[in-house]
C-alpha angles and dihedrals in degrees: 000000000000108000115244128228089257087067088054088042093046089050096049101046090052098051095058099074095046091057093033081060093041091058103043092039073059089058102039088050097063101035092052085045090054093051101051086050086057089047083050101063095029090075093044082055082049091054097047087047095050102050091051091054089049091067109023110017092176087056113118118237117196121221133211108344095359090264092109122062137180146158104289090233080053085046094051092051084055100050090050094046089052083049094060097047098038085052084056089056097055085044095054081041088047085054092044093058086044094054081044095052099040088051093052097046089048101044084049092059095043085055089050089054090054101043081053095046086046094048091039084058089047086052091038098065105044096039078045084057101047102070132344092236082054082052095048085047096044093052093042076055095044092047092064105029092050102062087042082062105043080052102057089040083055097048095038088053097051099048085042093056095042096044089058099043083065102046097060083037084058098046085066094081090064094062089062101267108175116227092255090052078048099061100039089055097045091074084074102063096030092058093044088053099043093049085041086048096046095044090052087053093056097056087047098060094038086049084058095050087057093073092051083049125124137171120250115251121267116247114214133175112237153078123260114243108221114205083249093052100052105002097167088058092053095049096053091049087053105047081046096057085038081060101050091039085238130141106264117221136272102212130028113206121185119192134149097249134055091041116222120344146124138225143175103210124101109282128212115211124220138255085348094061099210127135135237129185133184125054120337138187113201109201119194104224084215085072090048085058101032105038127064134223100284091036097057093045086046091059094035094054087047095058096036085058085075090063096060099042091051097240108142088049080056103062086042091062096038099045088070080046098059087033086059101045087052085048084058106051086028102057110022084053091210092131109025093133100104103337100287109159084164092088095063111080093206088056093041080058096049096044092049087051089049090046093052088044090055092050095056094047088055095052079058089049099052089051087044095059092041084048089064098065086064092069097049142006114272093249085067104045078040095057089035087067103046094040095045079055092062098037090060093045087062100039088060102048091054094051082045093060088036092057098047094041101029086155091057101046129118123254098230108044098188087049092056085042098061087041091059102043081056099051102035105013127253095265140300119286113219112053087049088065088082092048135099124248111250091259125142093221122088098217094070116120136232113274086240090057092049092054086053099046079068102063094234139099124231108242139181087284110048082037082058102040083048096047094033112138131273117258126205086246110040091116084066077106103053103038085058093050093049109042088203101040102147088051097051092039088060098040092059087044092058097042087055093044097042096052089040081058089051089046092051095042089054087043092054091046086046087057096045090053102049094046091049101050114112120258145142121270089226128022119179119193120212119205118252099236101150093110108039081052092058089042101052080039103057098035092050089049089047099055102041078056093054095045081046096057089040103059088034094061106039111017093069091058123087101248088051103140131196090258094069093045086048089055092046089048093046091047094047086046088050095050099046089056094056090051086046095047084048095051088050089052104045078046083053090042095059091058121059116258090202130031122193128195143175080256104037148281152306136198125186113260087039115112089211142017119258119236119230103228085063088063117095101185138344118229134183129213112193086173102131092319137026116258119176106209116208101197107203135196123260095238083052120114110236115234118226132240120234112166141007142030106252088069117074122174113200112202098193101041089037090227139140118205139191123209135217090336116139111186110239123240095013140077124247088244083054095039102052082039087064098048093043089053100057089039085047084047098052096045101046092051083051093053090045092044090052091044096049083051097052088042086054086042101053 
């Protein structure tokens, strides 16, 4: 496994506070060497002193280069007084070694956690490759040992950072800081290790939630199938996973959506609401009625592979993982800046065991999907592909239709289904090869890399067999395998088409609300400049002062140099162009900067208004400076710019922008309120208008 750029990142950034802490115990050690060496012989020059007082008091004593004398009991007091401070300097040099020390040792332990968690990825991987019950062992191990390491790198780099931040703060008493500069200096690196402090506590803590952490449960539309219930089912899904030497399932759900899959999670069923856990096959009932035989073992073997490589228990042990490493870079806030978790070591870590993880779980995939070919011949799994592909075009057309007319619907959708696939054909084929396979999970592959993992190409023949007609009795297989298959079939219709009506209802009481919520007609929003004008104000008035009082004072003397004239002449010119940059702003804050309307809306430097009904979505970015973001449609025509700055049109993003500009009188919540309301308004009056016409139509 090739090592990231996260491996290389994590390394480097570790490797910074140990020789940070090299360097400056380096130079602790030898000032606080130096000092006790002067204390040394500060107290040989007491003793002299002493023992000279002792005798003569009134003796003169000479200092330094003998150019300073004084009573030899003066001199004594001196000397005493130099003892004491020069005992609080070995003690502050004492402290300096200690931050050093205590920076070295824990950047050297966060680098030891690092050098573990790198080699536990390394034997993660190949340990991960050797069997799938050594995966499942190696991720129960990494879930607990992962968050124990960020823990101690956390740690490690916040002692580290701290440690060094007092140590400089410390070396300020040597360059002859009084105690009052002490202690106004001291709020710096007091604030900095308290945030660093703070920030470190609540990874760690985060970092300890991870381990009470558990996924939510899945929902899933569907009815669980009981052995009783359907007990030739269960006996094909079991002689197929015999087959594959595979675990069989625990639970068999049949619904009309998700197409075929497994997993292992915890899965709410809907709209019973009850849970099942263990391993679960969900079946689609559209493949019972559209594959054959062959097809359908094909598909079956396939998903029940998962269960023998592991996988699913995979993504249960690595879900708290990835959980974990965003916990890091969210809640510690140490790389917030676009998105760069990168710049966290921890998270570098995290991120390298994910990725070897990853890599393990994809040497299990590749033999999964080669597993397959032992159940059934290739023209089967081939067909399978391209036929689950259409089988999940035309099931979602069909839900589709059912979700936007859920009063018209049929009663049987997998009646009106088959009804449908022999009138009008279940897709076209070509187009769906690039698509992907109906399927939760992330990791599955394109319907044309599926034909390729096996090695064939689809020719005239398997196309045929996939897109083959549909026959009046092509449920037959279905109806053998589910002794009460009309029942079922109606009961998940009118799940689907019961919760479709709830959906709608809520959608129409949503409309009326939003339309008739009360609002202007017009509303024009003016731009906050109050304080941008005082401030070009004062600082132009300011500066044509300065150059005023400058040229009044030295120009009229005789020594007076260009120089002086050049600065008097920069400083006016300055001036003048900040009066000049306040007069163009109070010109921009007596027009409205944004118009809204019941249509849409209009911004000075755009040739038209924007309707409504073209933007897709309104965000606010308050980063640095305030930029209000009008996300169109992609069938919306882009307005021009024409004039100004403050308006930006961006052709490949489709967006309009408008820059630096803070509404006056009003809040941003209430800004960005005001905006959403009349976008909410006109398009909710566009979905009841369409609706109204496909009501009159129908």
């Amino acid at each position: 496994m090739a090592a990231g750029v996260w491996q290389w990142r994590a390394i480097a950034l570790l490797v910074l506070p140990p020789m940070l802490a090299g360097w400056q115990l380096e130079r602790g050690s030898a000032t606080a060497a130096s000092y006790r060496r002067e204390a040394t012989e500060l107290v040989a020059k007491a003793n002299i002193v002493a023992a000279v007082a002792a005798h003569t008091p009134d003796r003169p004593v000479a200092f330094g280069d003998n150019s300073t004398t004084l009573p030899a009991i003066a001199a004594l007091a001196l000397v005493h007084r130099g003892m004491e401070a020069l005992g609080r300097d070995v003690v502050v040099a004492d402290l300096r070694v200690g931050c050093a020390a205590a920076t070295l040792g824990s950047g050297l332990m966060a680098c030891l956690a690092n050098a573990i968690g790198l080699l536990a990825a390394r034997w993660a991987f190949r340990a991960g490759t050797l069997s799938g019950v050594g995966l499942a062992a190696v991720l129960s191990r990494i879930r607990w040992l992962l968050p124990v390491l960020l823990g101690t790198m956390t740690l490690g780099l916040a002692l580290s950072i701290v440690g060094a931040v007092l140590f400089e703060f410390a070396g300020l008493w040597f360059l002859g800081a009084t105690g009052e500069d002490m202690m106004k200096v001291a709020a710096v690196p007091i604030a900095v290790a308290w945030v660093i402090i703070w920030l470190a506590c609540l990874t760690l803590r985060d970092l300890a939630a991870t381990r009470r952490w558990a996924p939510l449960p899945m929902p899933l539309w569907g009815r669980d199938i009981t052995l009783a219930e359907a007990p030739a089912l269960w006996s094909l899904v079991a002689g197929i996973a015999l087959r594959q030497q595979v675990l069989a399932p625990e639970h068999i759900v049949l619904g009309l959506v998700e197409g075929c899959f497994v997993t292992s999670s915890t899965v709410m069923l809907e709209p019973a609401y009850c849970t099942l856990t263990g391993r679960t096959l969900h079946i689609a009932i559209p493949c019972l009625a559209l594959l054959d035989r062959n097809q359908f073992a094909a598909m079956i073997g396939h998903e029940l592979t998962h269960f023998g490589a592991e996988d699913t228990e995979y993504c249960l042990h690595v879900v708290p993982l990835h959980d974990a490493v965003g916990r890091i870079a969210a809640a510690a806030g140490w790389s917030g800046v676009a998105g760069d978790r990168m710049l966290l070591p921890p998270a570098a870590l995290g991120e390298y065991m994910i990725q070897a993880l990853d890599h393990a779980i994809g040497h299990w995939k590749q033999l999964r999907d080669v597993a397959r070919l032992t159940m059934t011949d290739v023209a089967a799994a081939e067909s399978a592909s391209i036929r689950g592909a259409l089988v999940a075009t035309l099931v979602k057309r069909i839900l589709d239709e059912a979700a936007q007319y859920p009063r018209q619907a049929p009663a049987d959708l997998l009646a009106h289904m088959l009804v449908r696939a022999k009138t009008e054909g279940i897709a076209e084929l070509q187009p769906l090869l690039a698509d992907r396979v109906l399927h939760p999970k992330d990791r599955t592959p394109f319907t044309r890399q599926r034909i390729a993992d096996l090695e064939v190409t689809a020719d005239e023949a398997s196309m045929a067999q996939a897109k083959r007609s549909v026959l009046e009795k092509d449920d037959d297989f279905g109806r053998s395998l589910i002794p009460g298959w009309e029942a079922l079939c109606l009961g998940l219709s009118q799940d689907i088409i019961d919760f479709a009506a709830e959906l709608d209802d809520e959608l129409d009481d949503e409309l009326e609300v939003a339309v008739a919520a009360p609002m202007p007609d017009r509303t024009e929003i003016h731009a906050a400049v109050r304080g941008g004008l005082w401030r070009r104000g004062l600082m132009s008035v300011g500066l044509i002062a300065i150059a005023a009082l400058v040229a009044v004072t030295t120009l009229h003397t005789p020594d007076a140099q260009w120089s002086t004239l050049l600065i008097c002449l920069v400083l006016a010119v300055a001036g003048f162009v900040l009066a000049l940059l306040a007069v163009q702003l109070r010109r921009e804050a007596l027009a409205p900067f944004l118009t809204l309307d019941h249509w849409g809306f209009t911004t000075r430097g755009l040739d038209r208004a924007v309707s409504w009904t073209d933007v897709t979505e309104v965000r606010l970015s308050t980063y640095r400076i305030t930029v209000t973001n009008f996300q169109l449609s992609f069938d919306a025509r882009l307005p021009r710019r024409v004039s100004g700055w403050r308006v930006r049109v961006h052709q490949r993003r489709r967006v309009v922008s408008l820059i630096g500009l803070h509404p006056h009188g009003m809040t941003m919540p209430a800004y960005m309120d005001l905006i959403d309301r009349y976008l909410r308004a006109a398009h909710a009056c566009a979905a009841l208008d369409a609706r109204d016409s496909d009501a009159a139509l129908k």
